[in-house]
MARKOL-467749 format. One record per residue (C-alpha): residue in one letter; z negated, x negated, y. Coordinates in steps of 0.05 Angstrom, whole numbers, plus 5000, padded with zeros to 4 digits. Each point is the difference from the previous one (the first is absolute). Layout:
N
AZXY ...
***
This chain:
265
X682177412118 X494050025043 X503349675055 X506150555001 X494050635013 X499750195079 X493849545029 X496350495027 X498250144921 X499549254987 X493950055056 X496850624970 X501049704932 X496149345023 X494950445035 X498250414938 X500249404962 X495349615052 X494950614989 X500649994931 X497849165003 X494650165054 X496150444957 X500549294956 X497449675045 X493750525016 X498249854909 X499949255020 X496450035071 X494650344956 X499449744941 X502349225012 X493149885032 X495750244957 X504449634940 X502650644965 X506050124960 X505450265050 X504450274942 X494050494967 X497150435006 X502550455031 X499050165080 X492950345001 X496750345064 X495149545021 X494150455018 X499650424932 X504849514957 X504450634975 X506449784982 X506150175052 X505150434973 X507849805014 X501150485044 X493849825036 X502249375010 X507050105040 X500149475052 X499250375072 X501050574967 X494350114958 X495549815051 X502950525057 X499450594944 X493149854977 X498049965080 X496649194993 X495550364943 X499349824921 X501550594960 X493849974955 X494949875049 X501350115070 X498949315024 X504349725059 X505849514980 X499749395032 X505850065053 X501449224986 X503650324936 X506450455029 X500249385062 X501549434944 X504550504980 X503750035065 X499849345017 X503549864935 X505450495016 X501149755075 X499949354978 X505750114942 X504050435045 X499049405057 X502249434936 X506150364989 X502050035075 X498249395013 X503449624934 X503650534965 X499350014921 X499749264994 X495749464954 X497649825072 X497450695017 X497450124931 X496249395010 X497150135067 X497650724975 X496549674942 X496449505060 X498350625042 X497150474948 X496449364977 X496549985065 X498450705011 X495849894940 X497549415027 X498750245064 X495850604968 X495349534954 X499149655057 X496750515043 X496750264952 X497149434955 X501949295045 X503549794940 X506949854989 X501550034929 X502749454965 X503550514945 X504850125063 X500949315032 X501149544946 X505350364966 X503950145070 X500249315011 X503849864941 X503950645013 X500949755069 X502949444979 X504450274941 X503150465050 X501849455046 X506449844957 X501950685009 X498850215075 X504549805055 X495249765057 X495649554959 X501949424958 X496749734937 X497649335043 X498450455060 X495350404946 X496549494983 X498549665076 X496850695013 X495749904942 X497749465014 X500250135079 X496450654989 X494749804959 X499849355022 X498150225070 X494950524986 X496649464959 X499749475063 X497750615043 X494650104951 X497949354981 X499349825083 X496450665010 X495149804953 X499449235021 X498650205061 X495150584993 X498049814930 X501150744987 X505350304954 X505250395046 X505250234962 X500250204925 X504549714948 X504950724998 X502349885063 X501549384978 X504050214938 X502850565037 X503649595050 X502649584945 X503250624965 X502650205075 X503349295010 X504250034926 X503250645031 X499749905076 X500949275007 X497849455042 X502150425068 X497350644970 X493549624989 X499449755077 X501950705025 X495850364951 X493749605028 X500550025069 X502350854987 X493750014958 X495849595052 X501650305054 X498950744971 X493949774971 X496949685066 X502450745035 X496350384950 X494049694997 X498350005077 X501050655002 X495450104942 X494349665028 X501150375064 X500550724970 X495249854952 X495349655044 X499849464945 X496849255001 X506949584993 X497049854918 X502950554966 X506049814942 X506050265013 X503749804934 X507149755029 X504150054931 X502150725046 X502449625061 X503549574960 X503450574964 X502250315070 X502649315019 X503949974932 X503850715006 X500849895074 X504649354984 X504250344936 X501450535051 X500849795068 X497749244993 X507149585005 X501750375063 X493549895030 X499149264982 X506449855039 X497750545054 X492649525012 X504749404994 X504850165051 X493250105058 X499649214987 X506649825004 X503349775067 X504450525049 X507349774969 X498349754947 
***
């Protein structure tokens, strides 16, 4: 029984395995965009298109041996490949802590990996893929009869909550500027974040997402030296948001709560 082995090899087990999905995640942060098959061909260097051997393509490992280099060529390897990896390791290890092996943790690692792949489209392309949201809203929701902290009804508000309230934001932004200010991903995205988050995880998830997003920027245009018109996509900040509330969100919600609340009560 898994349960019976020491957890100290649970963790490593979960951090292997998160490796193992993060170099997943690198095939679909590619390819997604550019509306290629994620199951073939096989992974190919991107510079001279020679096919990567297994043992090439160890996640962390691979990448450590081969110095950042492809084997064929000599070109660097983006770095953004052995940090997905990473981040999918920390962020199984973190799951496991955080929920143990439960339907609720499995379902919150599928959410996160989700948005790392988001999140990387995103900077890259301003796109968030619909491949990705659509399907995690029904998953989202299918998960809710399973996981402890969110009902099927509570689901379902954060639907409609999250995607409900991106769609005001944009609709307003536009009415009043007659410009369009937000794309339909973030839209979707927030409805896929709402079947597995809720209608709290939705309200703490924006004003995470806001607030990170508004921090970021200034200090963009100051470093930068920019105009105040550049895009900053925000599918990102809204991703930060999200994996700040599955970890540490309940605690702080009540945390901001309690500054409002009268001495006593």
């Amino acid at each position: 029984m898994i349960s019976d082995l020491p957890f100290g090899y649970i963790l490593f087990a979960a951090f292997v395995f998160g490796l193992i999905i993060g170099s997943f995640l690198n095939v679909c942060i590619h390819r997604l965009p550019l509306s290629q098959s994620i199951s073939a061909p096989r992974s190919r260097c991107p510079h001279c298109m020679a096919t990567i051997s297994w043992y090439d393509n160890i996640p962390l490992v691979s990448y450590v041996i081969l110095r950042g280099r492809c084997r064929s060529c000599k070109a660097w390897i983006s770095l953004r490949y052995p940090l997905v990896e990473l981040l999918s390791g920390i962020f199984a290890v973190a799951t496991v802590l955080r929920f143990g092996l439960t339907a609720s943790g499995l379902g919150c690692y599928m959410l996160v990996c989700a948005l790392i792949v988001v999140t990387f489209i995103d900077l890259d392309y301003q796109i968030i893929p619909d491949v990705i949201t659509l399907p995690g809203v029904l998953a989202g929701f299918g998960f809710s009869f399973v996981m402890v902290d969110v009902s099927w009804k509570a689901s379902l508000l954060g639907i409609l909550a999250g995607g409900g309230s991106l769609l005001a934001v944009a609709w307003g932004y536009q009415f009043l500027t007659g410009k369009d200010g937000m794309g339909g991903g973030d839209i979707k995205l927030m409805a896929m974040l709402g079947a597995f988050l809720g209608p709290l995880g939705i309200l703490f998830t924006l004003m995470a997402g806001a607030l990170t997003g508004s921090v970021i920027g200034v200090a963009l245009m100051i470093f930068r030296k920019e105009d105040g018109k550049m895009a900053v996509p925000f599918g990102p900040f809204l991703a930060i948001g999200a994996i700040l509330y599955i970890f540490f969100g309940p605690p702080l919600v009540y945390w901001y709560l309690g500054l409002f609340s009268p001495p006593g009560a």
